[in-house]
C-alpha positions as CSV (number, residue, x, y, z in Angstrom):
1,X,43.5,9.9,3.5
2,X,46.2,8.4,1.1
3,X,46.1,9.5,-2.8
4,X,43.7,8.3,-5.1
5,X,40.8,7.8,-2.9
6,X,37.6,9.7,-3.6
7,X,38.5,12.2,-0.6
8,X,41.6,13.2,-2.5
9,X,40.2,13.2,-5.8
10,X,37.2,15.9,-5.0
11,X,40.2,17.7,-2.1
12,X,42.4,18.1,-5.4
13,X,39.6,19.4,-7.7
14,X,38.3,21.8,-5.2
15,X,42.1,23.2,-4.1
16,X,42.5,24.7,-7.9
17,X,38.9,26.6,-7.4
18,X,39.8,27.9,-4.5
19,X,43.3,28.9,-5.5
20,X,41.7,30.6,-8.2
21,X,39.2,32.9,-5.7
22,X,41.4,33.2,-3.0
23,X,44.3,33.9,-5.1
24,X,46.8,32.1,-2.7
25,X,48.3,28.7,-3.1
26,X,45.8,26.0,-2.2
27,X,48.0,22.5,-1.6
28,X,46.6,19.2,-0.6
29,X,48.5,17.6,2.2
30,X,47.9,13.8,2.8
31,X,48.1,13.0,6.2
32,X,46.8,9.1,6.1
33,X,45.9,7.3,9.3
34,X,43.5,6.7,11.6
35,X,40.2,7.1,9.9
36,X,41.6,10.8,9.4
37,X,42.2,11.0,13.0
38,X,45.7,11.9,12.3
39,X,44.7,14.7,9.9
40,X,41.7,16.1,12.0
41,X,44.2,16.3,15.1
42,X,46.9,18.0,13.3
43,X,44.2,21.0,11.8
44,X,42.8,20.6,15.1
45,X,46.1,22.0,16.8
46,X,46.7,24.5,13.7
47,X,46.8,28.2,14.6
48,X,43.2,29.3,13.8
49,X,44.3,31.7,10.7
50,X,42.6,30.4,8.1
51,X,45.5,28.7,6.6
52,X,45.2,25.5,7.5
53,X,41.6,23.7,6.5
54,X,40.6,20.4,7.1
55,X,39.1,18.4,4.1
56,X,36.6,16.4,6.0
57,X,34.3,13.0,5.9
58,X,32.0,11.0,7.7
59,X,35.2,9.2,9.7
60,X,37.1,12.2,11.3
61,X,34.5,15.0,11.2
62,X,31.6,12.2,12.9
63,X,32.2,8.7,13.8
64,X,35.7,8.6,15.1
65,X,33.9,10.0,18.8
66,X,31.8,6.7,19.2
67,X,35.1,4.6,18.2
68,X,38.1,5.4,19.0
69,X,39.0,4.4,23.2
70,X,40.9,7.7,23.3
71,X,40.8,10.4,21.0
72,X,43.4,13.1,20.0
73,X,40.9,16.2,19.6
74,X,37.3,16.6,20.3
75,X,34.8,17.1,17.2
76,X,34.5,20.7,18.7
77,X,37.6,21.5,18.1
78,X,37.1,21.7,14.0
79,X,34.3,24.4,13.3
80,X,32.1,23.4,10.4
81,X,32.6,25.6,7.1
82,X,30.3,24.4,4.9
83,X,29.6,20.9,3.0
84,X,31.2,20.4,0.1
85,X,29.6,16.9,-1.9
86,X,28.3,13.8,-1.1
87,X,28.1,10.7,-3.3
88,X,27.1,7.2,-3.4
89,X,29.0,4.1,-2.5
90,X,28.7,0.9,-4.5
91,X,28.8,-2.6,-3.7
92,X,31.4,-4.7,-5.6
93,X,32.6,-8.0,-6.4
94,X,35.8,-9.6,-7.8
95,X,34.4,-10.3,-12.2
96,X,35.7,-14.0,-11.4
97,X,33.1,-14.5,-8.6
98,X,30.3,-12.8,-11.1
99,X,28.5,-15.9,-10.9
100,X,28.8,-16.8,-7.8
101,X,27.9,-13.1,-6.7
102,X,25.5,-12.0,-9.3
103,X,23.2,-10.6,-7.4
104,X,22.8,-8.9,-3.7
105,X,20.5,-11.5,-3.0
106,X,23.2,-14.2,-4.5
107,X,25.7,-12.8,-2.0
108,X,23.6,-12.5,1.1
109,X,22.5,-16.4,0.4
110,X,25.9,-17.0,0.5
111,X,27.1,-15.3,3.5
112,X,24.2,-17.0,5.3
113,X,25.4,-20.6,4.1
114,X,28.6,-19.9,5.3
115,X,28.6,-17.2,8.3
116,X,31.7,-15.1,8.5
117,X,33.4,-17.1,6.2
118,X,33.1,-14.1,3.3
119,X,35.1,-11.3,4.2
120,X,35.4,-7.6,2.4
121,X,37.5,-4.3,2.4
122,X,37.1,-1.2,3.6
123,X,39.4,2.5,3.7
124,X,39.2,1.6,7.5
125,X,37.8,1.3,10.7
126,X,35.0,3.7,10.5
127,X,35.3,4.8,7.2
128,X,32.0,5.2,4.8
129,X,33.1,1.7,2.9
130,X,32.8,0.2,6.2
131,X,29.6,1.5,7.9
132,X,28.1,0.7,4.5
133,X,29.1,-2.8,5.1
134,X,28.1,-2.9,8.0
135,X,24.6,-1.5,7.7
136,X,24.5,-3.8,4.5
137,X,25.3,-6.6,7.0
138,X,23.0,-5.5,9.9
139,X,19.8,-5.4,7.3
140,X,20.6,-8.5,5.9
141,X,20.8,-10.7,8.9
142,X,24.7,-11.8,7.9
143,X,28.0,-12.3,9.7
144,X,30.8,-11.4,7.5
145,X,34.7,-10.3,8.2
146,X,35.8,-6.8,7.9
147,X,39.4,-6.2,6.5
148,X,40.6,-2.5,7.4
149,X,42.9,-0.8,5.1
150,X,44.3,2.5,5.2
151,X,42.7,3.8,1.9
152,X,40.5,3.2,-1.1
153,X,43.5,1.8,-3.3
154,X,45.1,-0.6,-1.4
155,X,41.8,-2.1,-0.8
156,X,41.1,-2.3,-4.5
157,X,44.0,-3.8,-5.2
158,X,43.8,-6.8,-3.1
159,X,39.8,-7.2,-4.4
160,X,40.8,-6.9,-8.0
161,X,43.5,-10.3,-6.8
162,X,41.1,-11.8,-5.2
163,X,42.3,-11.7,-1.8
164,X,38.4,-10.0,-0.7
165,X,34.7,-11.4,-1.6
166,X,33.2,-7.8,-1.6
167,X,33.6,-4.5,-0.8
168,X,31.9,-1.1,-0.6
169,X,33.7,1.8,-2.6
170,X,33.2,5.2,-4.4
171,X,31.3,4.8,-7.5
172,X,34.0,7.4,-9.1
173,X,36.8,5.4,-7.8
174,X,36.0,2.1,-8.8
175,X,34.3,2.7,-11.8
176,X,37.2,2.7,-14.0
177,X,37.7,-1.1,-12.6
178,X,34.3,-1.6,-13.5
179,X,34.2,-0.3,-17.3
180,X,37.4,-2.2,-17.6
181,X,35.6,-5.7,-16.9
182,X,37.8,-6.7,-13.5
183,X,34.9,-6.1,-11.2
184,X,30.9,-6.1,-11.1
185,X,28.9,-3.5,-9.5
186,X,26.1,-5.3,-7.6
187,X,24.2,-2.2,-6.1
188,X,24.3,1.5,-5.1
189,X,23.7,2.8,-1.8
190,X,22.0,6.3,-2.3
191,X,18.1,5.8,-3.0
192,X,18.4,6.2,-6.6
193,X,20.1,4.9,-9.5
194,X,23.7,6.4,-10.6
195,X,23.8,8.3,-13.5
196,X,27.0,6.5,-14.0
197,X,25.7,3.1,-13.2
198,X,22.3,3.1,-14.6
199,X,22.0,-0.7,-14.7
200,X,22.7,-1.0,-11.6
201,X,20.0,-1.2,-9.0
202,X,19.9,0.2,-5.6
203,X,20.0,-1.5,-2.4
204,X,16.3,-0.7,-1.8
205,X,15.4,-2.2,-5.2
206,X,17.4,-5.1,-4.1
207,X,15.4,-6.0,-1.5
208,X,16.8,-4.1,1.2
209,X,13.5,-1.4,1.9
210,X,15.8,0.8,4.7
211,X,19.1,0.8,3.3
212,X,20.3,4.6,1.9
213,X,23.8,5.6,2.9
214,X,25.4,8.5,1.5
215,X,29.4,9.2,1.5
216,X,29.8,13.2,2.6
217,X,32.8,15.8,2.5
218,X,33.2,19.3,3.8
219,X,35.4,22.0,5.4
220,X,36.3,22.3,8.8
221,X,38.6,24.8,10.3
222,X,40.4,25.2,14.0
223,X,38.1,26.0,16.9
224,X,39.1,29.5,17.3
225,X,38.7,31.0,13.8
226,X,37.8,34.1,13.6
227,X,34.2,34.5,12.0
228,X,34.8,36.7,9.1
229,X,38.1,33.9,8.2
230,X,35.1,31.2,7.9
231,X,32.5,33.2,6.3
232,X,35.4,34.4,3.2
233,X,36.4,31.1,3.0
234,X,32.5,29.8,3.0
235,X,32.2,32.6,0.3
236,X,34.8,31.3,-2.0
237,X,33.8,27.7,-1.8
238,X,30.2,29.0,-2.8
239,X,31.9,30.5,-5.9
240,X,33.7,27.7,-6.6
241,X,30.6,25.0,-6.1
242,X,28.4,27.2,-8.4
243,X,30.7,26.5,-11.6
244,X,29.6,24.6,-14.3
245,X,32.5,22.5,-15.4
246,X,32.9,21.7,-11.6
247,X,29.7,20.5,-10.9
248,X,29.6,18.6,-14.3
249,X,33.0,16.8,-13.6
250,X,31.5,15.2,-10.7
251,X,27.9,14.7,-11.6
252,X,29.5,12.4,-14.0
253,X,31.0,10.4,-11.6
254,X,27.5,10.8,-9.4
255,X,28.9,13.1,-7.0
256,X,26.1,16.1,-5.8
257,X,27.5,19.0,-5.4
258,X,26.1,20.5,-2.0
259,X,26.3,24.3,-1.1
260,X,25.4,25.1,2.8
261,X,25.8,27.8,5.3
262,X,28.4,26.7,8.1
263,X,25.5,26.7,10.2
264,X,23.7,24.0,7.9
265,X,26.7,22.2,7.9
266,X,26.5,21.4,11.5
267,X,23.4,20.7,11.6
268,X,24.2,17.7,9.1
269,X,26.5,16.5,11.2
270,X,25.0,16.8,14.5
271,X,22.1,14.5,12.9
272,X,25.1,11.7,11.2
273,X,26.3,11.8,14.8
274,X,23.2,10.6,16.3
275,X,22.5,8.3,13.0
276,X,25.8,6.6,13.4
277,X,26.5,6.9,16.9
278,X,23.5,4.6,17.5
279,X,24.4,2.0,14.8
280,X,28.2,1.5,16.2
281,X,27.0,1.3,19.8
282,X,24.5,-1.4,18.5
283,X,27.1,-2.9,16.4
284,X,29.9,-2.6,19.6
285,X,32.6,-1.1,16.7
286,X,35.9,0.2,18.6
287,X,39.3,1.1,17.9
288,X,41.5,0.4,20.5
């Protein structure tokens, strides 16, 4: 994923913890494209020494199998390290259609008085801000238009000029938007209230009883690493997850923290497969 994006932000945070227990250079390469398909595929052809990780999300590590027509790697070829965080995505609006979108209920009245006329943003095809849309859209009974981009920013920047009705994004990265007045948080996706956004309700409170998504990151290394490589590197990631100022910097921005064994990590995503593999084939999603 591009710079600036919630991916990157959490990526760049954790690469100066694990510098400091692995005492090696840690460097973030950005390698946008795809729904991280282009990443994933490079790590995925790395030589399995444990210098090349993959900072994964829902898109490469899960959904890309269910959308893309031909893919470049095969979800076994990254081997699950451990989870890193996962976080809430929230609902948004341009501040000059506050009125007309003041509410969840407001918007969904409006996408049904004028189907597939409103249209929103997402990172990209695949991409948490989109299956939250989608889902959102699926609940409600609406027909809007997805807009793909290739990242949390340029998405952003065409809401904030008005060129989108809506869009689902990373509390943490659109809430400086938010304090600054230039757009209105309509509801969260996670089944309770942001610490950040505490006046902001949930989807569930907003009428929507089954809607809980949650955006998810972790480590992934080349099929072929040796077990004691992803075990050290588990190890150090434990050290660095368990540090105060690390877990406060993102429980401020209402991202959890979440410590696993590379064995619970693939559990997780064995059950977001089936989650989301049955939603896209419902959906008919695909990426030619």
């Amino acid at each position: 994923y591009p710079a600036g994006g919630i991916n990157d932000v959490i990526a760049r945070k954790l690469a100066v913890e694990l510098q400091s227990e692995l005492k090696v250079p840690v460097i973030v390469d950005n390698r946008a494209g795809a729904n991280g398909s282009i990443a994933a595929n490079y790590v995925a052809k790395a030589k399995p020494d444990g210098y090349m990780v993959m900072f994964g999300a829902i898109g490469q590590v899960s959904v890309n199998q269910f959308l893309l027509a031909k893919m470049p790697y095969e979800p076994g070829d990254l081997i699950p390290v451990g989870k890193v965080a996962d976080g809430a995505n929230v609902l948004v609006v341009n501040a000059g259609k506050a009125k007309e979108f003041s509410s969840v209920a407001k918007l969904i009245e409006e996408a049904k008085r004028h189907p597939g006329k409103l249209n929103y943003g997402s990172f990209g095809t695949g991409s948490s801000s989109h299956l939250s849309a989608a889902l959102f859209a699926q609940q409600a009974g609406i027909k809007v238009t997805h807009v793909p981009y290739k990242g949390s920013a340029p998405a952003m920047t065409d809401l904030l000029g008005g060129n989108l009705d809506f869009m689902f994004d990373s509390i943490n990265t659109a809430l400086p938007h938010i304090k600054a007045g230039k757009i209105i948080p309509l509801a969260v996706t996670k089944g309770q209230r942001s610490i950040a956004l505490e006046g902001v309700p949930t989807f569930v409170e907003s009428g929507l009883p089954n809607f809980t998504l949650a955006s998810w990151f972790g480590l992934h290394l080349p099929k072929g690493t040796p077990e004691s490589i992803v075990m050290k590197l588990n190890a150090a990631l434990h050290k660095a997850q368990a540090k105060p100022d690390f877990i406060e910097y993102f429980k401020a921005q209402n991202i959890d923290i979440t410590p696993s064994t590379p064995k619970e990590y693939g559990d997780f995503v064995a059950s977001e497969d089936r989650r989301w593999g049955a939603l896209i084939k419902e959906l008919s999603i695909r990426i030619e």
